[in-house]
Each structure stands twice: as structure tokens, then as C-alpha cells.
PQR file of N, CA, C, O and H, with PARSE charges and radii, in Angstrom:
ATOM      1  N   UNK A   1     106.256  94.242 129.992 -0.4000 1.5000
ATOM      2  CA  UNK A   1     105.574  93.747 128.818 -0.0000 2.0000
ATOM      3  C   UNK A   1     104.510  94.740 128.340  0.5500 1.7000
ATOM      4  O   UNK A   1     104.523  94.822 127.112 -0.5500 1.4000
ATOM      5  N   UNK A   2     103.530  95.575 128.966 -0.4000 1.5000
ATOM      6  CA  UNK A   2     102.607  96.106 128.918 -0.0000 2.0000
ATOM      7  C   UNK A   2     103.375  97.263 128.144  0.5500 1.7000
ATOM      8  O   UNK A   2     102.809  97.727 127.154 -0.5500 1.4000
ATOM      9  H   UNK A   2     103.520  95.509 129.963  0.4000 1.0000
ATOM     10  N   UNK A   3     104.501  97.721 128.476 -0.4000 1.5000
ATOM     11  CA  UNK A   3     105.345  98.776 128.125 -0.0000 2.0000
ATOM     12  C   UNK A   3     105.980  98.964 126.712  0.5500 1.7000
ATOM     13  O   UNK A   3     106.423  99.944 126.113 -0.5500 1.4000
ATOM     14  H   UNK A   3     104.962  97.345 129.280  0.4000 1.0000
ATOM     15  N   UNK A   4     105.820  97.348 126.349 -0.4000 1.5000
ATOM     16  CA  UNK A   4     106.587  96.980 124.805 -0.0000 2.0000
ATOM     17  C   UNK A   4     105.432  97.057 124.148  0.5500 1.7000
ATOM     18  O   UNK A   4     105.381  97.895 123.249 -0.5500 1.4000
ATOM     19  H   UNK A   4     105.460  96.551 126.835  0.4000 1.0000
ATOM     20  N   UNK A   5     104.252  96.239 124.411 -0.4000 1.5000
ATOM     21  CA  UNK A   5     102.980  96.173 123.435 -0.0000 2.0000
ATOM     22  C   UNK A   5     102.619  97.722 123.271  0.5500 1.7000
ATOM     23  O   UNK A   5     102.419  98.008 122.091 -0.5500 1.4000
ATOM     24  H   UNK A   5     104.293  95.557 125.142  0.4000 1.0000
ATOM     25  N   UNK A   6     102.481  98.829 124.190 -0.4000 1.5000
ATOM     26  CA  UNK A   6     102.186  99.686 124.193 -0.0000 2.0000
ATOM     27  C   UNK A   6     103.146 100.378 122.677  0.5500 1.7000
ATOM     28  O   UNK A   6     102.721 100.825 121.612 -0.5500 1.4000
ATOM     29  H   UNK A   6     102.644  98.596 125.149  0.4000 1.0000
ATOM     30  N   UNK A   7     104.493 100.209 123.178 -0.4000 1.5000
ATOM     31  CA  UNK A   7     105.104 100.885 122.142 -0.0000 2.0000
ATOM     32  C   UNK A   7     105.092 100.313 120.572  0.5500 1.7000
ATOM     33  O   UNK A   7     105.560 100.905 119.600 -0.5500 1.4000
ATOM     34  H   UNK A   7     104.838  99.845 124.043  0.4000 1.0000
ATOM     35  N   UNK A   8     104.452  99.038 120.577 -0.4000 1.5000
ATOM     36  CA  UNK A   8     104.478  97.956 119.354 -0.0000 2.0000
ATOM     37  C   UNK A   8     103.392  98.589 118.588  0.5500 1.7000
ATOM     38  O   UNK A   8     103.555  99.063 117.463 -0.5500 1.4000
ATOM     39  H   UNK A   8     104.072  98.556 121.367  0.4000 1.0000
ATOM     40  N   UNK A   9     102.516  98.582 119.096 -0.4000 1.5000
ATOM     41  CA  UNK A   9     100.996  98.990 118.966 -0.0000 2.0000
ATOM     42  C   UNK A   9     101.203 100.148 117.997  0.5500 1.7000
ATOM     43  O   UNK A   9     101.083 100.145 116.772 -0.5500 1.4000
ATOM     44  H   UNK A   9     102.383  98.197 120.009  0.4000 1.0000
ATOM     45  N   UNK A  10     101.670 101.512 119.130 -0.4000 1.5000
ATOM     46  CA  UNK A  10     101.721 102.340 118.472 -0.0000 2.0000
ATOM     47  C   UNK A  10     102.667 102.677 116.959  0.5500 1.7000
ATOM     48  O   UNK A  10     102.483 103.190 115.856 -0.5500 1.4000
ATOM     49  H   UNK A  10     101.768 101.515 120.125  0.4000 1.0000
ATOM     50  N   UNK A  11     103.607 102.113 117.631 -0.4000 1.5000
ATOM     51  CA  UNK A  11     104.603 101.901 115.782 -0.0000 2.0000
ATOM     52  C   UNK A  11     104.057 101.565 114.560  0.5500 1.7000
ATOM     53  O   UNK A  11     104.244 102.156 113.497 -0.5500 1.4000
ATOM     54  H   UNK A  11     103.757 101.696 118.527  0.4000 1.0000
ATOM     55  N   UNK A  12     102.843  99.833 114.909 -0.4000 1.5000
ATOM     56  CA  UNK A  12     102.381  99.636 114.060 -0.0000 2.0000
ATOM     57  C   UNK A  12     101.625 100.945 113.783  0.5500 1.7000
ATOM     58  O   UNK A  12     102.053 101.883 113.110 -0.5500 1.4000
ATOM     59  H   UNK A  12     102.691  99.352 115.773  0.4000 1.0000
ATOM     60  N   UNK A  13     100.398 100.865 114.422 -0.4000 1.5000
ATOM     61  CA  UNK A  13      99.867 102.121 113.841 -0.0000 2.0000
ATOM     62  C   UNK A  13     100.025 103.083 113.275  0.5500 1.7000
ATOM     63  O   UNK A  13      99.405 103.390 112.257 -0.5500 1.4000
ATOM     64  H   UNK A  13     100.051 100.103 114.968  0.4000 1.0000
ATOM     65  N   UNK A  14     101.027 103.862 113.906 -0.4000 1.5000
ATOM     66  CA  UNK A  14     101.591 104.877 112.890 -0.0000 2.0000
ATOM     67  C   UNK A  14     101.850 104.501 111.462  0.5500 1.7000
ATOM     68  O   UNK A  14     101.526 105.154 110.470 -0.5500 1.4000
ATOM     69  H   UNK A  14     101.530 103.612 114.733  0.4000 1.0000
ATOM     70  N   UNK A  15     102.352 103.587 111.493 -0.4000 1.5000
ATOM     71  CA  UNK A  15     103.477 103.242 110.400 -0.0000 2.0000
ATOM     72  C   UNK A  15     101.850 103.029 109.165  0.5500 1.7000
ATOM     73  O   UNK A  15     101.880 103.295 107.963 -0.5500 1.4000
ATOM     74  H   UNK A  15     102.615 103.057 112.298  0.4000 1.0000
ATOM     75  N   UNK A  16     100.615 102.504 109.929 -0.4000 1.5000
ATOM     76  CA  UNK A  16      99.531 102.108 109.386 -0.0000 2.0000
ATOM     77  C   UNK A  16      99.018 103.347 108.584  0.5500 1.7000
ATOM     78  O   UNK A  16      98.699 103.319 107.396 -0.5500 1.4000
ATOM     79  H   UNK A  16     100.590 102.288 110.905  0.4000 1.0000
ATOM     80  N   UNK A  17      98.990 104.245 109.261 -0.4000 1.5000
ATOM     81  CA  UNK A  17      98.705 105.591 109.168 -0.0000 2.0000
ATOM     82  C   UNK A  17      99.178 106.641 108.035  0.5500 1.7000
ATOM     83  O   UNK A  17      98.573 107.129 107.081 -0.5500 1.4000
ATOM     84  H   UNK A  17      99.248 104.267 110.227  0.4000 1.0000
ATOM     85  N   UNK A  18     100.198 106.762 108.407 -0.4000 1.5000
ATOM     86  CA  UNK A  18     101.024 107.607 107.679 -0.0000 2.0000
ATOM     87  C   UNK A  18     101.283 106.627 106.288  0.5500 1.7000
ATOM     88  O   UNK A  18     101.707 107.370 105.403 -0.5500 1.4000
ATOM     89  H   UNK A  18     100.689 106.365 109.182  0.4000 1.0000
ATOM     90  N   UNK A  19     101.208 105.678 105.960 -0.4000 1.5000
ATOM     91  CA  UNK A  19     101.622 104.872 104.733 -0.0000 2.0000
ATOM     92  C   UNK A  19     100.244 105.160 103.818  0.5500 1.7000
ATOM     93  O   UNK A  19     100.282 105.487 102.631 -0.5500 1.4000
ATOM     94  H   UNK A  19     100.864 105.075 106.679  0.4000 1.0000
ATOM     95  N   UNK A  20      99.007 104.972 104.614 -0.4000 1.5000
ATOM     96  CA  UNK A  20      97.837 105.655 103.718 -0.0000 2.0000
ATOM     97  C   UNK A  20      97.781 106.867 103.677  0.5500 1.7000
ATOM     98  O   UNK A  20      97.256 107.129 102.595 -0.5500 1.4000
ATOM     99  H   UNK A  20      98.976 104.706 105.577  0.4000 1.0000
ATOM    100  N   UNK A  21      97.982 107.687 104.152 -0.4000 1.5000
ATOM    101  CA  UNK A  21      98.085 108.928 104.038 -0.0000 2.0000
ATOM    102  C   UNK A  21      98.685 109.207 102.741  0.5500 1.7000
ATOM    103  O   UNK A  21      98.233 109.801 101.763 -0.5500 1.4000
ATOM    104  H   UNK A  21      98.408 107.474 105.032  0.4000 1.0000
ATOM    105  N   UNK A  22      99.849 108.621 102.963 -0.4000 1.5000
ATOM    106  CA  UNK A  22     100.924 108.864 102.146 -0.0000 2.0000
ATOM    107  C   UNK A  22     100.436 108.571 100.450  0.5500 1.7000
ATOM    108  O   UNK A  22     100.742 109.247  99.468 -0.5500 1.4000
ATOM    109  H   UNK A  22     100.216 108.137 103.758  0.4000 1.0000
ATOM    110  N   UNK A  23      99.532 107.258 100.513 -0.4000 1.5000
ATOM    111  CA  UNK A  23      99.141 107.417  99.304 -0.0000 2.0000
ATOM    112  C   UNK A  23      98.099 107.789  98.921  0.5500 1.7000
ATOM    113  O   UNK A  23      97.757 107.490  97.776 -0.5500 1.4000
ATOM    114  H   UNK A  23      99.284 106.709 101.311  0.4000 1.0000
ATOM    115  N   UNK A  24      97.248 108.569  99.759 -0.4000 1.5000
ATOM    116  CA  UNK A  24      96.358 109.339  99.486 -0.0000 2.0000
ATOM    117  C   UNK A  24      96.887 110.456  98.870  0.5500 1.7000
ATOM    118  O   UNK A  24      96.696 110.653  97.670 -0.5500 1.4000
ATOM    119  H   UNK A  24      97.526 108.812 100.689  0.4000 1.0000
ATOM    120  N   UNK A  25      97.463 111.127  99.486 -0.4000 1.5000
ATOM    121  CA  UNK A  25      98.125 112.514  99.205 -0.0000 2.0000
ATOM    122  C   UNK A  25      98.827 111.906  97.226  0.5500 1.7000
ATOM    123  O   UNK A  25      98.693 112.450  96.130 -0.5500 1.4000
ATOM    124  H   UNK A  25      97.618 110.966 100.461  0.4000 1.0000
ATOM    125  N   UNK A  26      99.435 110.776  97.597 -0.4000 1.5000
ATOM    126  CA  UNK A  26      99.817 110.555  96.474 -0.0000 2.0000
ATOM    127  C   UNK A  26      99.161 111.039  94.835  0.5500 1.7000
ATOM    128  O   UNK A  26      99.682 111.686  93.926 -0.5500 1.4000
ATOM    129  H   UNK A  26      99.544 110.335  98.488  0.4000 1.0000
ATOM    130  N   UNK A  27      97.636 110.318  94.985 -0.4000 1.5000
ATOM    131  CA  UNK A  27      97.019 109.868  94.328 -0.0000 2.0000
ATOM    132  C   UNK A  27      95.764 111.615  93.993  0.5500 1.7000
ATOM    133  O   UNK A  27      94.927 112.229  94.655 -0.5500 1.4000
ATOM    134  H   UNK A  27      97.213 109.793  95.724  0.4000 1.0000
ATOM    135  N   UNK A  28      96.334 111.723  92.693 -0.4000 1.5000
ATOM    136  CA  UNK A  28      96.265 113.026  92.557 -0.0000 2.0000
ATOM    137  C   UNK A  28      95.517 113.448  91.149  0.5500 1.7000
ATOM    138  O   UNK A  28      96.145 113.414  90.090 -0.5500 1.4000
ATOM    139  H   UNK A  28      97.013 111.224  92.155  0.4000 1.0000
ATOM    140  N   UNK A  29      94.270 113.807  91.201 -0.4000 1.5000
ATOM    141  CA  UNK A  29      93.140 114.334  92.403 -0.0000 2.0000
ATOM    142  C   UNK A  29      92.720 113.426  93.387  0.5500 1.7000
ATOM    143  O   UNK A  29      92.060 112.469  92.985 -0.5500 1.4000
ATOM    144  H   UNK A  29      93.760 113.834  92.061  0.4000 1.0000
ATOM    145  N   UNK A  30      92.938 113.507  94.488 -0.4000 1.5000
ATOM    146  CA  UNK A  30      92.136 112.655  95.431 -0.0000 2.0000
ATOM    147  C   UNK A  30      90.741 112.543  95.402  0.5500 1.7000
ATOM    148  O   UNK A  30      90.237 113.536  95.928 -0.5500 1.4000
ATOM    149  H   UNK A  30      93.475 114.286  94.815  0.4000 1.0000
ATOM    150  N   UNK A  31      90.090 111.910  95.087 -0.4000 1.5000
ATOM    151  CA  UNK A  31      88.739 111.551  95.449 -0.0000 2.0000
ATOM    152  C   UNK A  31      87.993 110.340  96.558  0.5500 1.7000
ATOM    153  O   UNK A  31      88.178 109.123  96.579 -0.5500 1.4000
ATOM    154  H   UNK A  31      90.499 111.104  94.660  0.4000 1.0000
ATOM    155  N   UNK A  32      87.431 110.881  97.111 -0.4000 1.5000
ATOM    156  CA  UNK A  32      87.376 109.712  98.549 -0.0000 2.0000
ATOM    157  C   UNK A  32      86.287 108.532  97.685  0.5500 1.7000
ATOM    158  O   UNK A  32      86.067 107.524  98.355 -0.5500 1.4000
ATOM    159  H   UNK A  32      87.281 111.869  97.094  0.4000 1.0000
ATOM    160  N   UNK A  33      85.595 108.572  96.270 -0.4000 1.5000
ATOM    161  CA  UNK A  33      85.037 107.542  96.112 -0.0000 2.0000
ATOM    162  C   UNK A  33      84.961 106.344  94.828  0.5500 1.7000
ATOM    163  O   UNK A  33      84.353 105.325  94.501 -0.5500 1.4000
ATOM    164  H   UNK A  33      85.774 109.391  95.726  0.4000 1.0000
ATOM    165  N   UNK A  34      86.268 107.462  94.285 -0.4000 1.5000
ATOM    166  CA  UNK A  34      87.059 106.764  93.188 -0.0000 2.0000
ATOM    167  C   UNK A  34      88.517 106.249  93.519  0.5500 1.7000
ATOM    168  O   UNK A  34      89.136 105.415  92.858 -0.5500 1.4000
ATOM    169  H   UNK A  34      86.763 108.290  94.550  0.4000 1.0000
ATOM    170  N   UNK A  35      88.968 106.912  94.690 -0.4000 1.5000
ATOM    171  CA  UNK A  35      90.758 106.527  95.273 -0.0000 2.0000
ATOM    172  C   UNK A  35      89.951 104.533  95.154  0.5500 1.7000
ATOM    173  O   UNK A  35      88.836 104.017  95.226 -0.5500 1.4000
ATOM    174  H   UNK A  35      88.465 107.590  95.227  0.4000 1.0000
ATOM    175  N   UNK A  36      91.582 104.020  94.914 -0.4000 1.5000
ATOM    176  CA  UNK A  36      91.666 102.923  95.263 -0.0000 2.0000
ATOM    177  C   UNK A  36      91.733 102.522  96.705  0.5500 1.7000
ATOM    178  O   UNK A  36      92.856 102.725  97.166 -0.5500 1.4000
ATOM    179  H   UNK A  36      92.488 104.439  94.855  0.4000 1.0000
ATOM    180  N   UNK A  37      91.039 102.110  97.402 -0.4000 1.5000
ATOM    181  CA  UNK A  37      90.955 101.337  99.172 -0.0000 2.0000
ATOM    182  C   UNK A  37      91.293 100.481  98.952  0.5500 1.7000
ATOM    183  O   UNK A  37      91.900 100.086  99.947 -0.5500 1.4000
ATOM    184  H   UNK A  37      90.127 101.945  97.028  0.4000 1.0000
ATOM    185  N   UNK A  38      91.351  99.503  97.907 -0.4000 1.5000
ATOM    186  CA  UNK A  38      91.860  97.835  98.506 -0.0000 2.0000
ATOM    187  C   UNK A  38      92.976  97.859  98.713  0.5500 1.7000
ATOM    188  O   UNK A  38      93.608  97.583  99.732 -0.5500 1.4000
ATOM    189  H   UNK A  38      90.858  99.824  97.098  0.4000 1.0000
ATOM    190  N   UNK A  39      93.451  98.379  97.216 -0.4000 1.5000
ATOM    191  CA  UNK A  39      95.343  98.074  97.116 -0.0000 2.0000
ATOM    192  C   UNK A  39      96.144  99.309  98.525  0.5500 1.7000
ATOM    193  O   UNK A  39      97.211  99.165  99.122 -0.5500 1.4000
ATOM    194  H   UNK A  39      92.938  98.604  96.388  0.4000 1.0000
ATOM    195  N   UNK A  40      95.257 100.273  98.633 -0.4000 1.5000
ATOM    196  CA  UNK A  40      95.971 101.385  99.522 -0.0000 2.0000
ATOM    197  C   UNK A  40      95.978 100.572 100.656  0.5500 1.7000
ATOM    198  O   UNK A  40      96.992 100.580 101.354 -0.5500 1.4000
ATOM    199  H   UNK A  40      94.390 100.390  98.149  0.4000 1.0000
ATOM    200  N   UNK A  41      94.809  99.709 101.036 -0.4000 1.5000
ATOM    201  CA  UNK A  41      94.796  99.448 102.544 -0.0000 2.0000
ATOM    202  C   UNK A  41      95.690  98.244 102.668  0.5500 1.7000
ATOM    203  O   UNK A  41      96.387  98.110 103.674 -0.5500 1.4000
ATOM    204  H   UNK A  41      93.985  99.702 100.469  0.4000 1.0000
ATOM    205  N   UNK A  42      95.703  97.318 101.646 -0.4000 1.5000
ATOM    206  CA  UNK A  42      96.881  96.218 101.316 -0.0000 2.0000
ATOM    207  C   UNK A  42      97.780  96.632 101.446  0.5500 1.7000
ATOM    208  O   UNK A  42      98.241  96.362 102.555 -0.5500 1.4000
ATOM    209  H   UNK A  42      95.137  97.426 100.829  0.4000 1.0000
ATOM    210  N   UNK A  43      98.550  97.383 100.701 -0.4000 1.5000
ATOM    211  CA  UNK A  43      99.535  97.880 101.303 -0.0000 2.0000
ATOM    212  C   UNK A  43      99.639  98.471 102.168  0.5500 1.7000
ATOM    213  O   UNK A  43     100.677  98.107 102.720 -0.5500 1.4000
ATOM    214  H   UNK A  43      98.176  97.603  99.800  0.4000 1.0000
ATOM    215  N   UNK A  44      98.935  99.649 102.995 -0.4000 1.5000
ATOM    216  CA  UNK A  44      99.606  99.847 104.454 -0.0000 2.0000
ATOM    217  C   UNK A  44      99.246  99.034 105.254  0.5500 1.7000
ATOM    218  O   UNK A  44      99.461  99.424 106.401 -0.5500 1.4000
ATOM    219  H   UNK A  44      98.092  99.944 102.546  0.4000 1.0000
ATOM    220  N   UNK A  45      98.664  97.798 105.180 -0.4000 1.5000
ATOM    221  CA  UNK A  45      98.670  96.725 106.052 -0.0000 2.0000
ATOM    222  C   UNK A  45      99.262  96.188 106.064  0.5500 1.7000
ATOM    223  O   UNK A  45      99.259  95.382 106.994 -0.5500 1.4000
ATOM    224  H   UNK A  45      98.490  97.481 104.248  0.4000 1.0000
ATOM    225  N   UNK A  46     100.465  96.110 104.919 -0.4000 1.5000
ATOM    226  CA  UNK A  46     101.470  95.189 104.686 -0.0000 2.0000
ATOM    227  C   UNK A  46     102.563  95.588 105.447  0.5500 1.7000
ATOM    228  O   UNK A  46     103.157  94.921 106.294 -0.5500 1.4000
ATOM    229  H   UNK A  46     100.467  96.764 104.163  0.4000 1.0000
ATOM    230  N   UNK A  47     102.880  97.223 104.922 -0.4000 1.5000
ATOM    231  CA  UNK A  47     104.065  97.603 105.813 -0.0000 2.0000
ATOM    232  C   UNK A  47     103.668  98.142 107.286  0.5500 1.7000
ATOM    233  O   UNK A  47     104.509  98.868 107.814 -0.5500 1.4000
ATOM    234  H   UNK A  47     102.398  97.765 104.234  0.4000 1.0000
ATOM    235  N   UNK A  48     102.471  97.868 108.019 -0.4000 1.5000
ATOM    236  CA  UNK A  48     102.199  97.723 109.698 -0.0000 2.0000
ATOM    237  C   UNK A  48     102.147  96.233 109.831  0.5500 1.7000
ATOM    238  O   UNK A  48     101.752  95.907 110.951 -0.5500 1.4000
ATOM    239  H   UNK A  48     101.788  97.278 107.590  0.4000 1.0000
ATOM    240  N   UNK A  49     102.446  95.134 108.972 -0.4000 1.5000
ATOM    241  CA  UNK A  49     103.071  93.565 109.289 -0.0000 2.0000
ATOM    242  C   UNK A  49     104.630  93.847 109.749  0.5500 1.7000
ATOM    243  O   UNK A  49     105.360  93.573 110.701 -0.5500 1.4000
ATOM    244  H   UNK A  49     102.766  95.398 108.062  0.4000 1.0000
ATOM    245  N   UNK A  50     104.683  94.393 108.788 -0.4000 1.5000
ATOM    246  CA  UNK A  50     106.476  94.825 108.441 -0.0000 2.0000
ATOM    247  C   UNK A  50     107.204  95.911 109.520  0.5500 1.7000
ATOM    248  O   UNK A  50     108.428  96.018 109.590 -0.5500 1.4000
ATOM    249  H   UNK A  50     104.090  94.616 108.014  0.4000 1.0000
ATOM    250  N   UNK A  51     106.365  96.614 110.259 -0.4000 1.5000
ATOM    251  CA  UNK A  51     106.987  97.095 111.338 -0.0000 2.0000
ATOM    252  C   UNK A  51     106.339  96.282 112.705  0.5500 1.7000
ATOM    253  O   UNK A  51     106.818  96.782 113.723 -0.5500 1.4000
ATOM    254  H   UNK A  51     105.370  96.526 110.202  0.4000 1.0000
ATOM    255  N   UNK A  52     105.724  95.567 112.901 -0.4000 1.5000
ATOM    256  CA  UNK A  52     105.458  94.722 113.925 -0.0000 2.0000
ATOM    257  C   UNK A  52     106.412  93.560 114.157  0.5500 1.7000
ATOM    258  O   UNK A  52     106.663  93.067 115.257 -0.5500 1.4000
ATOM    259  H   UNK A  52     105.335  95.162 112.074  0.4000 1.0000
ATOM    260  N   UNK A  53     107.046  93.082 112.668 -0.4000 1.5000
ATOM    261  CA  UNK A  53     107.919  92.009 112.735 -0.0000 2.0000
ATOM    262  C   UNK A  53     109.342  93.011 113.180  0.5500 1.7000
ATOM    263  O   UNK A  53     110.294  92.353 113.599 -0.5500 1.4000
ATOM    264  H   UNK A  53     106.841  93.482 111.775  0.4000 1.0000
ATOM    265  N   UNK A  54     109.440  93.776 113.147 -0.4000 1.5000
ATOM    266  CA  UNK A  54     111.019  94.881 113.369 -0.0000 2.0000
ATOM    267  C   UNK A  54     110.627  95.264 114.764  0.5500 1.7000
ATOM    268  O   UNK A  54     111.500  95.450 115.612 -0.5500 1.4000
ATOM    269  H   UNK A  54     108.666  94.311 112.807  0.4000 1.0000
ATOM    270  N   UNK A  55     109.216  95.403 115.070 -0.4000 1.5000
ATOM    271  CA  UNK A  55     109.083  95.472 116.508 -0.0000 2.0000
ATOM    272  C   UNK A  55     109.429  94.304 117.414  0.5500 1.7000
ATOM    273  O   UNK A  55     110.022  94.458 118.481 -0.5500 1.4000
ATOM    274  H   UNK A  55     108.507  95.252 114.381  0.4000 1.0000
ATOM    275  N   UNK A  56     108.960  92.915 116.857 -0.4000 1.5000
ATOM    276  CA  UNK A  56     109.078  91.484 117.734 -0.0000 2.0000
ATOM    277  C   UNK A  56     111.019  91.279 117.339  0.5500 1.7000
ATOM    278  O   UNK A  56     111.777  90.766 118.162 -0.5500 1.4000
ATOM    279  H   UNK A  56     108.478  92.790 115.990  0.4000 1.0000
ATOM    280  N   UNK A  57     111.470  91.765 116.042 -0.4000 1.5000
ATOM    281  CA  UNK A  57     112.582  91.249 116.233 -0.0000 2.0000
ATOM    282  C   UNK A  57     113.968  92.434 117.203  0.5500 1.7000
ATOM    283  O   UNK A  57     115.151  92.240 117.486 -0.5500 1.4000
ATOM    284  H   UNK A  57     110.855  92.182 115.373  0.4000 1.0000
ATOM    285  N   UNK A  58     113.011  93.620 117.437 -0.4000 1.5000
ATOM    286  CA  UNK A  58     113.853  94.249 117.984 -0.0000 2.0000
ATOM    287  C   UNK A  58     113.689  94.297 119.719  0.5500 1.7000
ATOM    288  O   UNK A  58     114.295  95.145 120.374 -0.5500 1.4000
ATOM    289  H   UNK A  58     112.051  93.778 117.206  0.4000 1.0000
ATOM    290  N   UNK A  59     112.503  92.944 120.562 -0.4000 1.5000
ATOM    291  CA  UNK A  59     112.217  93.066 121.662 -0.0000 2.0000
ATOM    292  C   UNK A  59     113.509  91.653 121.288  0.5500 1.7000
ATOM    293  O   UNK A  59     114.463  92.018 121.976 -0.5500 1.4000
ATOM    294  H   UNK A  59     112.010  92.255 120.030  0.4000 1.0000
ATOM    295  N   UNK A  60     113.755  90.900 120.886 -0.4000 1.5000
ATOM    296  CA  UNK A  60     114.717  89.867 120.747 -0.0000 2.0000
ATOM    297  C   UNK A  60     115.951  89.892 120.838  0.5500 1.7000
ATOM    298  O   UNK A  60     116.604  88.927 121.237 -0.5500 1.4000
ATOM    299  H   UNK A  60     112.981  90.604 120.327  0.4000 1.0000
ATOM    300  N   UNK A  61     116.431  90.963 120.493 -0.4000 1.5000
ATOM    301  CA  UNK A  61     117.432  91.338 120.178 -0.0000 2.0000
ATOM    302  C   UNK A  61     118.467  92.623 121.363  0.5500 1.7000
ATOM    303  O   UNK A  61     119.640  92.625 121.736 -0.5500 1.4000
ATOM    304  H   UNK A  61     115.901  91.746 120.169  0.4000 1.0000
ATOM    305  N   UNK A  62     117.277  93.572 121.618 -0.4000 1.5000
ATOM    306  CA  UNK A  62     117.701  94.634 122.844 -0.0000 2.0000
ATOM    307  C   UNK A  62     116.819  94.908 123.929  0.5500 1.7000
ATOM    308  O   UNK A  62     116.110  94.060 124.471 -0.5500 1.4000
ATOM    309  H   UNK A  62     116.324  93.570 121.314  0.4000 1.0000
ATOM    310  N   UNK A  63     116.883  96.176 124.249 -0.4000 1.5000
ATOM    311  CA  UNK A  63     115.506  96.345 125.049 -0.0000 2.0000
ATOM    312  C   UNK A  63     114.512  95.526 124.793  0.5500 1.7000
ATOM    313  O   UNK A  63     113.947  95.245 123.736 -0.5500 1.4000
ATOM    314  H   UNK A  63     117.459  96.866 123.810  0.4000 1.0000
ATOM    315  N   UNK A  64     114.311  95.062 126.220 -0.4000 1.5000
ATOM    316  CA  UNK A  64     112.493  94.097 126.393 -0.0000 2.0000
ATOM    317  C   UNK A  64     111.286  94.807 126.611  0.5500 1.7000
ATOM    318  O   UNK A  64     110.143  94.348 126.604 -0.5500 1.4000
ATOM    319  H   UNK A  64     114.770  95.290 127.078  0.4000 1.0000
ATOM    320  N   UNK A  65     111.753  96.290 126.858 -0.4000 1.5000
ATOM    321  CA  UNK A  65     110.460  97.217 127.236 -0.0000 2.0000
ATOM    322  C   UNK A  65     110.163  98.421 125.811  0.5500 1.7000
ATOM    323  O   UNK A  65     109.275  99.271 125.735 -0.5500 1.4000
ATOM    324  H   UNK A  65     112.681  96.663 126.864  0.4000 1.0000
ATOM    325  N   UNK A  66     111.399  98.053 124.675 -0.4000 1.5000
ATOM    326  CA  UNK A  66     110.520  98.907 123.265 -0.0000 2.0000
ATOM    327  C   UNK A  66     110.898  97.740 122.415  0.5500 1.7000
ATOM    328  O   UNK A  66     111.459  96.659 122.594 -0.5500 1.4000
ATOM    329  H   UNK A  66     112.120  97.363 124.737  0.4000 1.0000
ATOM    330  N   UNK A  67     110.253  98.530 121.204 -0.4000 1.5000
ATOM    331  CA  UNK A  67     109.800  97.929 120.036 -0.0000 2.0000
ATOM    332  C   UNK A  67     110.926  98.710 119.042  0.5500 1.7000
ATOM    333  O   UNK A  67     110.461  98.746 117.903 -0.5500 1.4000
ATOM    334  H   UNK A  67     109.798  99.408 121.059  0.4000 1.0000
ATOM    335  N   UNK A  68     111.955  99.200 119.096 -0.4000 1.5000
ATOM    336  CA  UNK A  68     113.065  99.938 118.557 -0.0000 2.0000
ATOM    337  C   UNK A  68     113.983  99.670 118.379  0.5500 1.7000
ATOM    338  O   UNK A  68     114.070  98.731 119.169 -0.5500 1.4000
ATOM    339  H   UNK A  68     112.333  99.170 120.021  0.4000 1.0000
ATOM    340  N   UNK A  69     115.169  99.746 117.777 -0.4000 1.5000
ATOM    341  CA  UNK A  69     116.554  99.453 117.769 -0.0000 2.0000
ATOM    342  C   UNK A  69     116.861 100.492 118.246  0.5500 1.7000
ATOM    343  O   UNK A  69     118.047 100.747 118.458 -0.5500 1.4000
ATOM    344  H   UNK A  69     115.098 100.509 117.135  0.4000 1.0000
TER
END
């Protein structure tokens, strides 16, 4: 179990990560005090829901020790 959360965790995160990034880089000129934070962080909070649920439905489905298909 410790082995799945570990790998859950990190998926989410990433996935948390790289999705703001992603629209940082997007959002062009970047400015750190005019960029939009709500909607950026809404959405990559949305899609680190969205890989946590692909994480719980993929400990259901195969391996009990990842978060992967």
C-alpha cells in the first residue's frame, strides 16, 4: 500500500506540475503578477483530480502496488 500511495502521490503531482507550467509557458508574456492563478490553478487541480481517479481506478483494475495501467 505504502508503495501505491507513493506512486499516486507522485503522478498526481506531476501531472499538478507540469499542467501549470504548461500554462504558464503558455501565457505569453508571462508575468508572475498579472498571469491568471485562479483559473491556472483550477485547472491543474482539476487534471491532478483526474489523474488520481486513473490512479484509484488503475489500483482496481491491475497492479495493487502502482497507480498505472
Amino acid at each position: 500500500m505504502k508503495k501505491y500511495l507513493a506512486d499516486l502521490a507522485q503522478r498526481t503531482g506531476t501531472t499538478f506540475v507540469v499542467t501549470l507550467a504548461g500554462l504558464a509557458v503558455a501565457a505569453e508574456p508571462f508575468d508572475l503578477l498579472t498571469f491568471a492563478w485562479g483559473p491556472a490553478l483550477a485547472t491543474s487541480g482539476s487534471t491532478a483530480v483526474l489523474a488520481a481517479l486513473v490512479g484509484l481506478s488503475a489500483r482496481l483494475s491491475r497492479d495493487k502496488d502502482s497507480a498505472g495501467f
